[in-house]
KOLTILO-769213 format. One record per residue (C-alpha): residue number from 1; residue in one letter; x, y, z. Coordinates in steps of 0.02 Angstrom, whole numbers. Layout:
+-----+---------+--------+--------+--------+
: num : residuo :     xx :     yy :     zz :
+-----+---------+--------+--------+--------+
: NUM :       A :      X :      Y :      Z :
...
+-----+---------+--------+--------+--------+
// end
This chain:
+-----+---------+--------+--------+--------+
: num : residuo :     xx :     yy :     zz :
+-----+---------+--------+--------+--------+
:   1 :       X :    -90 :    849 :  -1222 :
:   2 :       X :     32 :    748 :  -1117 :
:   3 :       X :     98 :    910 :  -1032 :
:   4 :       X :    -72 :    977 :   -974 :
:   5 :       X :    -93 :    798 :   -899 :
:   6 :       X :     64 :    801 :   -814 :
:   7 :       X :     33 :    986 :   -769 :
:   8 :       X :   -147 :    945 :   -700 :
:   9 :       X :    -82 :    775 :   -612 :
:  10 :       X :     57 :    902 :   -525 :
:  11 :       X :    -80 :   1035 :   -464 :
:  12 :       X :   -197 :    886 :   -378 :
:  13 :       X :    -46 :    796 :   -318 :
:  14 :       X :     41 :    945 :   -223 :
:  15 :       X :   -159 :   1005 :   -154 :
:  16 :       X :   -192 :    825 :    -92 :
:  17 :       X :    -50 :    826 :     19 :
:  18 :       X :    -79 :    967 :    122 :
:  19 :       X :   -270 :    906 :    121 :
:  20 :       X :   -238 :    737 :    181 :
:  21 :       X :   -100 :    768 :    300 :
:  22 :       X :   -244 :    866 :    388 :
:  23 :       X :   -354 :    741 :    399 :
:  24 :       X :   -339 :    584 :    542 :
:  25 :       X :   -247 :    437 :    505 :
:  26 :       X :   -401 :    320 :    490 :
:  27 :       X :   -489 :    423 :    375 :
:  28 :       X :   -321 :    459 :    243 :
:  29 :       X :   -314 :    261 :    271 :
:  30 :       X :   -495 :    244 :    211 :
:  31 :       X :   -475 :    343 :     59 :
:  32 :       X :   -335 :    223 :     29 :
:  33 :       X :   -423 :     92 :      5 :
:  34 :       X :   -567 :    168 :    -66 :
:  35 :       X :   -432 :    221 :   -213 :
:  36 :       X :   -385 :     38 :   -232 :
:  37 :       X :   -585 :      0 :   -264 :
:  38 :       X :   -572 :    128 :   -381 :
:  39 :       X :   -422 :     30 :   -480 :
:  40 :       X :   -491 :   -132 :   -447 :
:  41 :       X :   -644 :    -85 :   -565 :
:  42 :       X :   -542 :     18 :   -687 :
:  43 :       X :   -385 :    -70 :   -709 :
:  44 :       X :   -435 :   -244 :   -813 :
:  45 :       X :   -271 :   -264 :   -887 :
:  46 :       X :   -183 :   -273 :   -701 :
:  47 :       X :   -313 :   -334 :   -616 :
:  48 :       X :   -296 :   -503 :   -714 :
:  49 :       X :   -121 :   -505 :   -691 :
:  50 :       X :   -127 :   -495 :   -521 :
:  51 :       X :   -270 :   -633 :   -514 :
:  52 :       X :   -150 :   -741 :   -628 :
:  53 :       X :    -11 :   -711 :   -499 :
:  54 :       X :   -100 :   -766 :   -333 :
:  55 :       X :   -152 :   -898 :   -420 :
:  56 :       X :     24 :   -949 :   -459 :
:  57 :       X :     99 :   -913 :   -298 :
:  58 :       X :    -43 :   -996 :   -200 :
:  59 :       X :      3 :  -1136 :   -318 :
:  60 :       X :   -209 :  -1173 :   -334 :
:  61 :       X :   -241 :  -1182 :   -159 :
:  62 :       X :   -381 :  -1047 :   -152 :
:  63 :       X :   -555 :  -1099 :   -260 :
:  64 :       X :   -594 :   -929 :   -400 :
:  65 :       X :   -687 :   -844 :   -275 :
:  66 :       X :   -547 :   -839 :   -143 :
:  67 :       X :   -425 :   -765 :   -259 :
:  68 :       X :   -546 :   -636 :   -341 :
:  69 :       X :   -553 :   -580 :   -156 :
:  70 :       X :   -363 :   -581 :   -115 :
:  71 :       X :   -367 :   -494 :   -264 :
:  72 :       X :   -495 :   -346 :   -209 :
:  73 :       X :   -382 :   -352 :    -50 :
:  74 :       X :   -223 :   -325 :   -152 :
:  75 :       X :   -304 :   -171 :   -214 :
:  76 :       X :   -358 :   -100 :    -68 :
:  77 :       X :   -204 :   -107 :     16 :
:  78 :       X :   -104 :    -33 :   -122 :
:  79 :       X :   -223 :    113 :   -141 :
:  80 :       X :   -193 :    130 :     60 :
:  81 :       X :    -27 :    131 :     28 :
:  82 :       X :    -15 :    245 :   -103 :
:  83 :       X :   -123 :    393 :      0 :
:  84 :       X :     -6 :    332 :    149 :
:  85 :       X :    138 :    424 :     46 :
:  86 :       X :     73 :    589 :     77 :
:  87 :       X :     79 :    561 :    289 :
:  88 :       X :    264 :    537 :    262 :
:  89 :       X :    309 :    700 :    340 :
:  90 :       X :    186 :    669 :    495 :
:  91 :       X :    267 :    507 :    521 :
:  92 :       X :    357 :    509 :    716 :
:  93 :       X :    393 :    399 :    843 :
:  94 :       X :    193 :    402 :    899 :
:  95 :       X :    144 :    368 :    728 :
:  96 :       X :    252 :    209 :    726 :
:  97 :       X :    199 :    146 :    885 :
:  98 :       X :     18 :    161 :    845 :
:  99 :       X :     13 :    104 :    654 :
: 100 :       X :    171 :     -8 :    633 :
: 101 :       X :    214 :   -183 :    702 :
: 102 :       X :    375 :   -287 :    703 :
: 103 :       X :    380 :   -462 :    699 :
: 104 :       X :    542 :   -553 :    729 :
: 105 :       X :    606 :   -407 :    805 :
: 106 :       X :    742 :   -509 :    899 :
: 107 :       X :    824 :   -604 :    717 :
: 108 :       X :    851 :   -413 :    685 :
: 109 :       X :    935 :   -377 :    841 :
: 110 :       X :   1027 :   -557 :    811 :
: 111 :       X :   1101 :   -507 :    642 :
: 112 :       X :   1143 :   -340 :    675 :
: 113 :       X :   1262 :   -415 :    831 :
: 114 :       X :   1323 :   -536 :    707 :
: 115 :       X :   1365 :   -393 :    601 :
: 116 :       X :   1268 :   -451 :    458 :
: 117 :       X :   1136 :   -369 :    352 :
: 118 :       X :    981 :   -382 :    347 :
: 119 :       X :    825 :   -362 :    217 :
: 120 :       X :    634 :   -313 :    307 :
: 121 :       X :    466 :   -359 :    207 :
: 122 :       X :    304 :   -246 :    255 :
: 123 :       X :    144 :   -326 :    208 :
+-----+---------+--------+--------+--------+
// end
């Protein structure tokens, strides 16, 4: 059974790429997000984790309702980046400068002169 899963799971990954390559940015990005709906409904078992874990690291600062909706927002943007995978190959030097932004830009610049490394976040 496992193999016909991973066989079926290999057929609709390799036609969604082509699909969503061909579609504009803003709509693969609102599929994205529309997939992390998806998981935020069918994924219990993570979706308390990840409550438990904002809670945590917001250290109680946010009331139930604020967290259940960082939480929805979690989703979202995971399931955006997840479809955002498949517009790897259409990524260019356009593509960055319309859908990417640095901040701190110039501690980058800094290290690198200093000839020290240097470790970037994306949110």
């Amino acid at each position: 059974m496992d193999s016909i899963v991973d066989w079926l799971g290999c057929i609709v990954f390799k036609l969604a790429g082509p699909v969503l390559r061909a579609m504009p940015v803003p709509w693969v990005f609102f599929i994205g997000r529309r997939l992390g709906d998806l998981l935020y409904v069918f994924d219990g078992k993570h979706r308390g984790r990840v409550y438990r874990n904002l809670r945590i690291a917001f250290g109680g600062k946010h009331d139930c309702a604020e967290t259940g909706r960082l939480t929805l927002d979690f989703y979202r943007t995971f399931g955006q980046n997840a479809i955002e995978i498949f517009l790897i190959p259409r990524i260019d030097e356009q593509y960055v400068n319309q859908y990417v932004s640095f901040e701190g830009k110039e501690f980058v610049d800094e290290a690198f002169k200093l000839g020290k490394g240097v470790i970037f976040i994306g949110v």
